[in-house]
C-alpha positions in Angstrom: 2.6 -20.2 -16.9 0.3 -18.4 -13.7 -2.9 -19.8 -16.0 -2.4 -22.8 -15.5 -5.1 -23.6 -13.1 -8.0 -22.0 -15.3 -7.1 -23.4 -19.0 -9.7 -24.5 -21.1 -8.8 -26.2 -24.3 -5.3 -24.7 -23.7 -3.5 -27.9 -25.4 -5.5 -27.1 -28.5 -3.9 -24.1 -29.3 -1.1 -24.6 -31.7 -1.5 -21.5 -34.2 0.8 -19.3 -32.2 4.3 -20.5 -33.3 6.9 -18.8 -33.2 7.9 -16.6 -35.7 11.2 -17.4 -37.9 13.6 -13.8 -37.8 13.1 -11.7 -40.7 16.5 -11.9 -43.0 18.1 -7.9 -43.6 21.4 -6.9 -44.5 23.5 -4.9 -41.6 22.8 -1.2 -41.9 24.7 1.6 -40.5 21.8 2.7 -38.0 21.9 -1.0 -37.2 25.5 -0.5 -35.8 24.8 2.8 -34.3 21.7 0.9 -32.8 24.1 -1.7 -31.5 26.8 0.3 -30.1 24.9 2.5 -28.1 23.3 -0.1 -26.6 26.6 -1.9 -25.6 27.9 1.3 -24.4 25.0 1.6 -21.9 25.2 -1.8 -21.0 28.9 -1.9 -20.1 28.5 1.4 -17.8 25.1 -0.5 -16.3 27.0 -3.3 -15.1 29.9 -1.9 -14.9 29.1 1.6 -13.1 31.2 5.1 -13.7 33.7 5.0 -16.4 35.6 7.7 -18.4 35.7 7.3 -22.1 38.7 5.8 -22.5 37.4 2.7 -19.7 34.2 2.3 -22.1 36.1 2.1 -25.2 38.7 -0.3 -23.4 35.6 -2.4 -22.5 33.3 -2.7 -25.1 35.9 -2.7 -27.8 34.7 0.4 -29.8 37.1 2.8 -30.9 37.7 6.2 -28.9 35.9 8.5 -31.5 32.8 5.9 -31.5 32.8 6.2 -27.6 33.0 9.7 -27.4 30.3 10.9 -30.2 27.8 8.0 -28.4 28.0 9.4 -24.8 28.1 12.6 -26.4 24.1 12.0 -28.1 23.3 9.8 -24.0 24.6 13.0 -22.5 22.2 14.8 -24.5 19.1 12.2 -23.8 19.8 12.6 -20.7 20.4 9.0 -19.9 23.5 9.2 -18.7 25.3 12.2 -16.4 28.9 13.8 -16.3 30.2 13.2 -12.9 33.4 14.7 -12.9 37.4 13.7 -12.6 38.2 10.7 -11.3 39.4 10.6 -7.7 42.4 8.6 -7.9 46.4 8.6 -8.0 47.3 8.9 -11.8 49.7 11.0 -12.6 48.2 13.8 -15.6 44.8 15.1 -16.1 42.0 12.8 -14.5 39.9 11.2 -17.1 36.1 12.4 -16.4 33.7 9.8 -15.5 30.1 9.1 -16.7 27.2 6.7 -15.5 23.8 5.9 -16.1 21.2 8.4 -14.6 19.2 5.4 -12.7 16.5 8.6 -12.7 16.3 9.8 -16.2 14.1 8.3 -17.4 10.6 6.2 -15.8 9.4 2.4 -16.5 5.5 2.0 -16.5 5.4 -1.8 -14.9 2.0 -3.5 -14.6 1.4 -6.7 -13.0 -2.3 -8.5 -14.1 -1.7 -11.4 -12.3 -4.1 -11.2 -9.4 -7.7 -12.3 -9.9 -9.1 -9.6 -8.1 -6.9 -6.4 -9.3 -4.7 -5.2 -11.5 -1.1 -3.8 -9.8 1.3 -1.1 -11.4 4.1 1.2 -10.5 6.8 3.3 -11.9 10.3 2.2 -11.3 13.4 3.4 -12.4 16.2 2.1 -14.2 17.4 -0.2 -11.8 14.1 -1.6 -10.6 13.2 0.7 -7.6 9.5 1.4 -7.3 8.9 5.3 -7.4 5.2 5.7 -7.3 2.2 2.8 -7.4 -1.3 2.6 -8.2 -4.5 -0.3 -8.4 -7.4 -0.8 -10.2 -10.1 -3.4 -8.8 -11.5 -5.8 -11.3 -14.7 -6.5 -9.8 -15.6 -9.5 -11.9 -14.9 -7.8 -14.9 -13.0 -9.7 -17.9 -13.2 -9.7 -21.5 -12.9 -6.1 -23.2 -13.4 -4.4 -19.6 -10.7 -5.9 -18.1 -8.3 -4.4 -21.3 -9.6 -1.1 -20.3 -8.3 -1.7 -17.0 -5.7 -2.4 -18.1 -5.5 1.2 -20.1 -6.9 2.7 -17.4 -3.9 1.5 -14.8 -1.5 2.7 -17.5 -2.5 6.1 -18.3 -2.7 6.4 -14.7 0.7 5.6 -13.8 1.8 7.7 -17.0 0.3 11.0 -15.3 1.9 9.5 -11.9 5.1 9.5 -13.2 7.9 11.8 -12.1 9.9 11.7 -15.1 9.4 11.0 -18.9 8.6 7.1 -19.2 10.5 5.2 -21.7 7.9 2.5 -21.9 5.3 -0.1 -20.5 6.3 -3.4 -19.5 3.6 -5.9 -18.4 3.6 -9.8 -16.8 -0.1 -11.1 -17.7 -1.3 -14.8 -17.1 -1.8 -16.6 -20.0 0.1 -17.7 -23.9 1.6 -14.6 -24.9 3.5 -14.3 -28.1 6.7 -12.2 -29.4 4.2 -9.4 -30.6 2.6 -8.7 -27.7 -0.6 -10.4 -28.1 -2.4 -12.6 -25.1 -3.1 -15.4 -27.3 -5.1 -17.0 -24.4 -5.9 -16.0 -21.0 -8.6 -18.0 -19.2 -9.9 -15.9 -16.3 -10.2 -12.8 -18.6 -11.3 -14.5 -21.3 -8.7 -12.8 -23.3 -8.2 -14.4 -26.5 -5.8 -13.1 -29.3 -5.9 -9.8 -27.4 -2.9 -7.3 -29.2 -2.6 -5.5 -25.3 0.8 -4.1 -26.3 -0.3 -2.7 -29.2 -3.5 -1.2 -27.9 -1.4 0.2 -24.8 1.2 1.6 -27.5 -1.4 3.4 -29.0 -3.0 4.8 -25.9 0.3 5.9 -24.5 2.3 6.6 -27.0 5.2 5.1 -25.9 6.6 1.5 -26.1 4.5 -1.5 -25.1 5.6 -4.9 -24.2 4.0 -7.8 -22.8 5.0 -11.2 -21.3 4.2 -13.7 -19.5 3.7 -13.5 -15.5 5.9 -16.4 -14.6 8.3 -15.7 -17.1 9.1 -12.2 -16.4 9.3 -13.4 -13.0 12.3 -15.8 -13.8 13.8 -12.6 -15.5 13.7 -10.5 -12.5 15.2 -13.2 -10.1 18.0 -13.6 -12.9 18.8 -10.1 -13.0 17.6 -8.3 -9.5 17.5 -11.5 -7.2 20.8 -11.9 -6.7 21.7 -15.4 -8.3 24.5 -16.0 -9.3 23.3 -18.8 -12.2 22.3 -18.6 -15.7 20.3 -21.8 -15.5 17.1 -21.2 -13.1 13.3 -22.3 -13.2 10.7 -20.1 -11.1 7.8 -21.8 -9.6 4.8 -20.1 -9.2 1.9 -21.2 -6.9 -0.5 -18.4 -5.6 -2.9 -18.2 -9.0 -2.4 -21.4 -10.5 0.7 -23.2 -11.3 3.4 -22.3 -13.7 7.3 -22.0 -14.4 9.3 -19.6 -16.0 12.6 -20.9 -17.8 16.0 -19.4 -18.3 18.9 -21.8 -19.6 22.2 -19.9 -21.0 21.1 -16.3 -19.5 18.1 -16.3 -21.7 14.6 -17.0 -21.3 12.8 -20.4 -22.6 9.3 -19.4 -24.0 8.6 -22.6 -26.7 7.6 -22.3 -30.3 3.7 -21.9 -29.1 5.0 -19.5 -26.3 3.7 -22.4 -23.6 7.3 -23.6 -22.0 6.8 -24.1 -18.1 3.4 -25.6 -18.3 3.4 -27.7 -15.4 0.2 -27.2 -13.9 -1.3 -29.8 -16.1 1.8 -32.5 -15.2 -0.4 -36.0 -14.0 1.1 -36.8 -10.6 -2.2 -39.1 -9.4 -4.3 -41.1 -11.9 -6.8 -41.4 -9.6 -6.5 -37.9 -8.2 -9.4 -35.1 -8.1 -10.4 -33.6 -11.2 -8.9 -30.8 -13.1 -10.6 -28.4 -15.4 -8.3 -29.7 -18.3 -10.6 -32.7 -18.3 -7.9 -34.9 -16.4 -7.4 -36.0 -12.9 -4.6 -35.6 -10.4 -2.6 -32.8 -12.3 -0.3 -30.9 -10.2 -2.4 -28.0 -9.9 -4.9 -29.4 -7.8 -2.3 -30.3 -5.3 -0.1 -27.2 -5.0 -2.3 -24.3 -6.1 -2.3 -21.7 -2.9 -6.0 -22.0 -3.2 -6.3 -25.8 -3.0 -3.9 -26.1 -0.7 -4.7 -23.8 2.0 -8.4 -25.1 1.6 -6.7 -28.7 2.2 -4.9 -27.8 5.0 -8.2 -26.0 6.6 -9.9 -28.9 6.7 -7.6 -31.1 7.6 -6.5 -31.9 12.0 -3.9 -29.7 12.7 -1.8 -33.1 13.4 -2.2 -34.0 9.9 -1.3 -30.7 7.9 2.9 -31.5 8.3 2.4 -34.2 6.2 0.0 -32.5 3.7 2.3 -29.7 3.0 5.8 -32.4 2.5 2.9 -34.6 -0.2 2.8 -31.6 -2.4 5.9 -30.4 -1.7 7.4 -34.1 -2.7 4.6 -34.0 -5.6 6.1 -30.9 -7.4 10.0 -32.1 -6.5 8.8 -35.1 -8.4 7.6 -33.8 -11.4 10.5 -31.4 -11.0 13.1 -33.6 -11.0 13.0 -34.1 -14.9 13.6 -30.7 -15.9 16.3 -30.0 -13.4 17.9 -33.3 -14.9 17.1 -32.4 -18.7 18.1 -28.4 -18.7 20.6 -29.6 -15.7 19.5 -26.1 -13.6 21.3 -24.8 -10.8 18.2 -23.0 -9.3 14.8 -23.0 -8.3 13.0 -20.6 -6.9 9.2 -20.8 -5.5 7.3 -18.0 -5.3 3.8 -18.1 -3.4 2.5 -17.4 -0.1 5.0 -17.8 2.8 3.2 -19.8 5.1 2.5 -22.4 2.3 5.7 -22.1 0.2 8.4 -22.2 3.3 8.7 -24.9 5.6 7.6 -28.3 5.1 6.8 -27.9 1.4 10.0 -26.3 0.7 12.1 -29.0 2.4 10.1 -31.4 0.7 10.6 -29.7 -2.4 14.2 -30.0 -2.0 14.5 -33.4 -0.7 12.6 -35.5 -3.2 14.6 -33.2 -6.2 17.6 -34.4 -5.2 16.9 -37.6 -4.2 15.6 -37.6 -8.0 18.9 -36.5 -9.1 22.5 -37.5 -10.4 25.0 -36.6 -7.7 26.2 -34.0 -9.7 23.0 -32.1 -10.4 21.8 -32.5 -7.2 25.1 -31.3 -5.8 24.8 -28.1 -7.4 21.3 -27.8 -6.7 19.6 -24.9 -4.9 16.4 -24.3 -4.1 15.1 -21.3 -2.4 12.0 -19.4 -1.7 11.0 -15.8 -2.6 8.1 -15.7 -0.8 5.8 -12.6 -0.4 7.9 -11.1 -3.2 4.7 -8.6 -4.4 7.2 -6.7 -6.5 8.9 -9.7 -8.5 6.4 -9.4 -11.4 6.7 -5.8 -11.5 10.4 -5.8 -11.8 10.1 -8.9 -14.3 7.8 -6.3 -16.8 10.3 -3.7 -16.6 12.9 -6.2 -17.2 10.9 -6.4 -20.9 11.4 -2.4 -21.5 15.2 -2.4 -20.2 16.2 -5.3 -22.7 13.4 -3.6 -25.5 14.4 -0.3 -24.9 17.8 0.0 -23.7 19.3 -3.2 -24.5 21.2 -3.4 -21.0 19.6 -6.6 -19.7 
């Protein structure tokens, strides 16, 4: 979790479990619900396709097929592109795909201390317009109405009809929506999804900044793994968990806490009321002020001690959850080089053979759009159900 670094009485909090799911019987809009949604999700991954290709792969019968990309036609979310080109002997079957333009995704990013980021993308991630708001100190209820503010903004912006809000925010957030606790902003048991809902009127969701981080890499990084932790450094430490395909948020919605991980007993101080946490070592902040002050001879081996601090408290979880990836995200000239090797090195070292062996760690440095794409991942799985 990005709030690491500014928690007050975080561990306290243990009202926000998660909820048990509600127990209903299958209806028929249920099904409907359900097909359509696998229908788009097979021609998502699986590009053009005539009728009889979706039914093939998603298992529905043919008249199913047909009456479902009959009512996408007509919401415009997917588009008629005409006979296949090919060598079949008859009448080509006419294809269909996803109209990656039909439809806008509002994507805000409040992970920056000094600003709020947004943008429009489309269906497959691609920024199409972007706009700012500067914070100027504010927190508390201002900062919310920056947060509507950035929204409604973007919603005017927007090229096309938006088909909802996605948003990656530091702090505990729950399944409803609701920042249970965020630090900086002094945010607590703020309902933001609901409150942009009701400004917008259109869908609202809201997750965590690390965490829909891990969801973009796992579905527009190019990984090729369903087991993957993102590290976080530029705002505080945090990780963001997917095991299976799916991501890891805890029953009190805190999973990836690491910041507050004791790696020296007799280390510096941390707001949490402990020393030596993991925070003060590889925060971007700390550790650029660190490296500063430090002889230019010396600064080699400052950046391998952190990186070899965070491979160590690493090392666990990679073992446990036996990942395949790690990703660290951050500034480039901290996250690549010596702290990356180190990183790498003391993880495996830390490792069975074969964890280790399968092991990859890699930076996304200077990646400004990963939360973005992370908050529209929320609306493409909320909405849609193609993620």
């Amino acid at each position: 979790m990005q709030e690491s670094s500014r928690h007050r009485g975080l561990f306290q909090i243990s009202s926000a479990r998660r909820r048990p799911p509600a127990r209903t019987k299958a209806r028929t809009q249920d099904s409907r619900v359900h097909n359509r949604s696998y229908v788009l999700a097979t021609l998502y991954r699986g590009g053009a396709m005539s009728r009889s290709d979706l039914a093939r792969a998603s298992g529905l019968t043919a008249p199913t097929v047909s009456a479902l990309v009959a009512e996408l036609l007509a919401d415009g979310l997917v588009v008629d592109i005409g006979p296949r080109k090919d060598a079949r002997l008859g009448k080509p079957a006419t294809l269909v795909r996803i109209d990656d333009d039909a439809v806008g995704i509002v994507a805000l990013d409040l992970s920056h201390s000094d600003r709020f980021t947004g943008a429009v993308l489309d269906l497959r991630g691609e920024v199409v317009v972007r706009a700012e708001v500067m914070l100027g100190g504010a927190f508390g209820a201002q900062a919310a109405e920056a947060v509507l503010e950035l929204a409604q903004r973007l919603m005017e912006l927007s090229p096309r009809r938006v088909l909802g809000i996605g948003v990656g925010s530091p702090g505990i957030i729950d399944d409803t929506g609701v920042v249970r606790h965020a630090a900086h902003l002094e945010w607590e048991d703020l309902p933001l999804a609901e409150r942009l809902a009701d400004a917008t009127g259109v869908p609202a969701r809201v997750g965590n900044d690390v965490n829909v981080d891990a969801l973009a890499v796992l579905h527009f990084r190019r990984t090729q793994v369903q087991n993957l932790m993102v590290v976080a450094t530029a705002h505080g430490v945090g990780a963001g968990l997917v095991v299976g395909g799916k991501l890891v948020e805890g029953e009190q919605f805190a999973a990836g806490e690491i910041g507050h991980v004791t790696v020296d007993e007799d280390g510096e101080p941390c707001v949490c009321g402990r020393r030596g946490c993991l925070d003060q070592l590889i925060d971007a902040t700390r550790l650029r002020d660190r490296l500063a002050r430090a002889p230019e001879a010396e600064r080699p081996g400052i950046a391998a001690a952190a990186g070899r601090a965070l491979g160590t408290v690493l090392a666990p979880i990679i073992s446990v959850l036996n990942l395949n990836e790690v990703v660290l995200t951050g500034p480039a000239d901290l996250v690549e080089g010596r702290f990356l090797e180190a990183v790498t090195a003391t993880a495996r070292a830390r490792t069975l053979a074969p964890i280790s062996a399968s092991l990859q760690v890699r930076a996304l440095a200077g990646d400004a759009d990963l939360t973005l794409v992370g908050a529209a991942c929320l609306v493409l799985t909320g909405e849609l159900g193609v993620l």
